[in-house]
N, C-alpha and C positions, 0 to 999 in steps of 0.2 A: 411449396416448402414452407414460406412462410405461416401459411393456415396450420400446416402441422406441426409446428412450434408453437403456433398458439394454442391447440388442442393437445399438447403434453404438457405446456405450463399451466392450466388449470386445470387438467384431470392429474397432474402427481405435486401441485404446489395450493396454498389457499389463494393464490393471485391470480387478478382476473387481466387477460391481457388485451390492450385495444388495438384493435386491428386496422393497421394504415397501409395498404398492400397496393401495388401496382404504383408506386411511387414516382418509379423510372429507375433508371441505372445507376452508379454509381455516383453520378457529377451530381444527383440531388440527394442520395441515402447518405453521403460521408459526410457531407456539411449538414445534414440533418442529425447524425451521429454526434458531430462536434460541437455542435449548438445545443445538445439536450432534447432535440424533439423528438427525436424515439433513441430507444435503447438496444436495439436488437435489428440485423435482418442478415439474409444472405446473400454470403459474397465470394467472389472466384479468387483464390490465391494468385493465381496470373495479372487480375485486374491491381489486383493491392501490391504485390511488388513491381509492374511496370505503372502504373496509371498514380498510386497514392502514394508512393517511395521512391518512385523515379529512376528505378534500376532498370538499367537494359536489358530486357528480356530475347536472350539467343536460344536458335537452336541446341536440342541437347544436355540445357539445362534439366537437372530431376526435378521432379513434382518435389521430393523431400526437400532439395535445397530450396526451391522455390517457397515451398509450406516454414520452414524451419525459420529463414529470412524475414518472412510475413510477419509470421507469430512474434518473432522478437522485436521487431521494430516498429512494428502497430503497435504494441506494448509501451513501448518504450517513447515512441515517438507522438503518439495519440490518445495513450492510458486508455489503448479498446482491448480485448481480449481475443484472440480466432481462436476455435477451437478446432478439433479434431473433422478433415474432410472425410464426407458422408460415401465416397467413394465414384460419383459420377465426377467424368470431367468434360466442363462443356466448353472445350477446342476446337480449334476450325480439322474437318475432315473433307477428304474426297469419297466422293459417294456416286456411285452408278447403279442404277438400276440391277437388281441382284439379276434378271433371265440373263441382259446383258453380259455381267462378269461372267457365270459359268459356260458363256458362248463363247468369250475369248480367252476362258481359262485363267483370270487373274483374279487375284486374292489381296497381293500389297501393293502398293503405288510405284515400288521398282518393276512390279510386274507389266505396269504402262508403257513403260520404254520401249518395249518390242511392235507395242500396239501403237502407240499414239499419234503418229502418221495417219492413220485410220479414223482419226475423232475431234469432237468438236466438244471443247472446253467451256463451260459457261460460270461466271461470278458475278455478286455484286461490286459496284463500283469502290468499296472502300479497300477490297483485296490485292487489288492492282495497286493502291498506293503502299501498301507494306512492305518496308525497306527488309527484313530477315523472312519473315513468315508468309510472304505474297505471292502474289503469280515469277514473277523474277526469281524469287527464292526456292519456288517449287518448282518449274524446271530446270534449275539452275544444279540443283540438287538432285534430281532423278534423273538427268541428262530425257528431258523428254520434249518432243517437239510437233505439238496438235497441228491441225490440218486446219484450224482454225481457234481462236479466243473470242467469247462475244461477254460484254459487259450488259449486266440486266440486276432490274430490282429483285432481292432476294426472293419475293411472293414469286417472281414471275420461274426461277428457274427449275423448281421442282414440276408443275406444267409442261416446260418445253423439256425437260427432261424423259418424263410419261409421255411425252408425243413423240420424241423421238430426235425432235430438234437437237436438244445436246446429248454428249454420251457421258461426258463428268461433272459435277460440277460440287461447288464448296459448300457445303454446310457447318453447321455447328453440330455436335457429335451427340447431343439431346433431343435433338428436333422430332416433334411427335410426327412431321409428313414425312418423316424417314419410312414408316409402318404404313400412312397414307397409300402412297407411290412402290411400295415394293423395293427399296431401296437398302444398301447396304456400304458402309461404310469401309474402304480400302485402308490395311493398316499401313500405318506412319514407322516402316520399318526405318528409317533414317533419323526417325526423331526429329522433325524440323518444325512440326507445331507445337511449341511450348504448352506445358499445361495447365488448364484452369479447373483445379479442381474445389468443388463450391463449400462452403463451412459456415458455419455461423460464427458472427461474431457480435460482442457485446462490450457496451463501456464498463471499465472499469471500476467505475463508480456509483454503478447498479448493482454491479456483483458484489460488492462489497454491503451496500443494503441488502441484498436479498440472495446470500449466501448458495442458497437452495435451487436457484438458475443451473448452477455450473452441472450440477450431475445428468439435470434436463438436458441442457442443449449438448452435451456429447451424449443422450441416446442414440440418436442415429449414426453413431461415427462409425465408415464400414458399410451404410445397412443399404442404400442406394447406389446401385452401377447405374451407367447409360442406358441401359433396356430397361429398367426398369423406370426410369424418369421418363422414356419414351413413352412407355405404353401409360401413364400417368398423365403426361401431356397431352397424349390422342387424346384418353378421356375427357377430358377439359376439350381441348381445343377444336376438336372435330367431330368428338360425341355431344358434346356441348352440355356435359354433366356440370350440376353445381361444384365448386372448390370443395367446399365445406364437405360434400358428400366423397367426394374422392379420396379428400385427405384421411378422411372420419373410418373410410372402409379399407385403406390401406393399413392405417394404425391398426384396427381393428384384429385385422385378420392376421396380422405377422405379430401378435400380441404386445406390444408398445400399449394399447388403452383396455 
């Protein structure tokens, strides 16, 4: 994503943008944002009203208030700008293996409840410690009760997932080995994972030099769901395609360049 904002701000602006990507997450983009060292990247509404605002992020909350809260208080509170989200939102999910699902006939995560006597649950270790949105939360919430919980590094659970070892386990709702593994994503018919849905944002005091930003960075606003950032990521991640070429031929072909 970021590639592809670099690749619309110089095919629709005379500006050429320097590309500082894979930075890390948030704890180093924001103070890189606050400090002047770059002007631009993206970021999860979720992360910015719990993590940079400090609002407790509950089940149930909407993406809009979520989005709506961001936008005004980044503004107000950081002089950055969010723009409009691109439509993916990358949330934690429960995900089983799709043969799986259609064996025991479940679609949402209430649908578990009848099952889940039958299954072995797996997350990584930082899931377990979420006080609203964690394993506590999540059965807590779907009255469901596995036959076993095993804590594992996230690399490991999509593997014992395909082997058979687990029958559910937590993802992020982007994740290209979603498509790897044959996996499908259970919906959150209760609403209990808050949303992160991803936007760009920008300091305010770039936009104001260079006016012509703003209409760019809301092109995509809308133009990106989860499957589609899915199969984006495989590319990268697992076809082991260059960035550059992915971004270049997505823009391409959905006419953005």
């Amino acid at each position: 994503l970021g590639e592809m904002y670099a690749q619309l701000i110089e095919a629709k602006t005379d500006l050429k943008a320097e590309r500082k990507l894979n930075l890390g997450g948030t704890s180093v983009c924001m103070p890189a944002m606050q400090n002047g060292e770059i002007d631009i990247y993206f970021e999860y509404t979720g992360t910015v009203y719990n993590e940079i605002l400090n609002h407790e992020l509950l089940p149930g909350t909407t993406g809009e208030e979520i989005h709506e809260v961001s936008r005004t208080e980044l503004d107000e509170q950081e002089n950055i700008t969010m723009f409009e989200p691109l439509g993916l939102n990358n949330t934690f999910a429960v995900a089983m293996k799709t043969e799986r699902m259609e064996e025991l006939g479940v679609e949402t995560i209430s649908d578990l409840a009848a099952v889940s006597d039958q299954l072995v649950f797996g997350a990584n270790h930082v899931f377990y410690t979420r006080v609203h949105d964690g394993y506590d939360g999540l059965v807590a919430t779907y009255g469901l009760n596995f036959r076993d919980a095993l804590r594992m590094d996230s690399s490991l659970l999509y593997e014992a997932a395909d082997a058979g070892e687990l029958d559910v386990i937590i993802v992020y709702a982007t994740d290209a080995l979603l498509q790897r593994y044959d996996m499908t994503c259970l919906a959150d018919d209760q609403a209990l994972f808050p949303p992160y849905e991803g936007a760009p944002v920008c300091r305010n005091e770039t936009l104001e030099q260079y006016p012509e930003l703003e209409e760019v960075l809301n092109t995509l606003a809308g133009a990106i769901d989860d499957t589609t950032i899915q199969e984006l990521n495989y590319q990268v991640d697992v076809e082991q395609r260059a960035v550059e070429d992915v971004a270049e031929e997505w823009l391409t072909e959905n006419g953005y360049l």
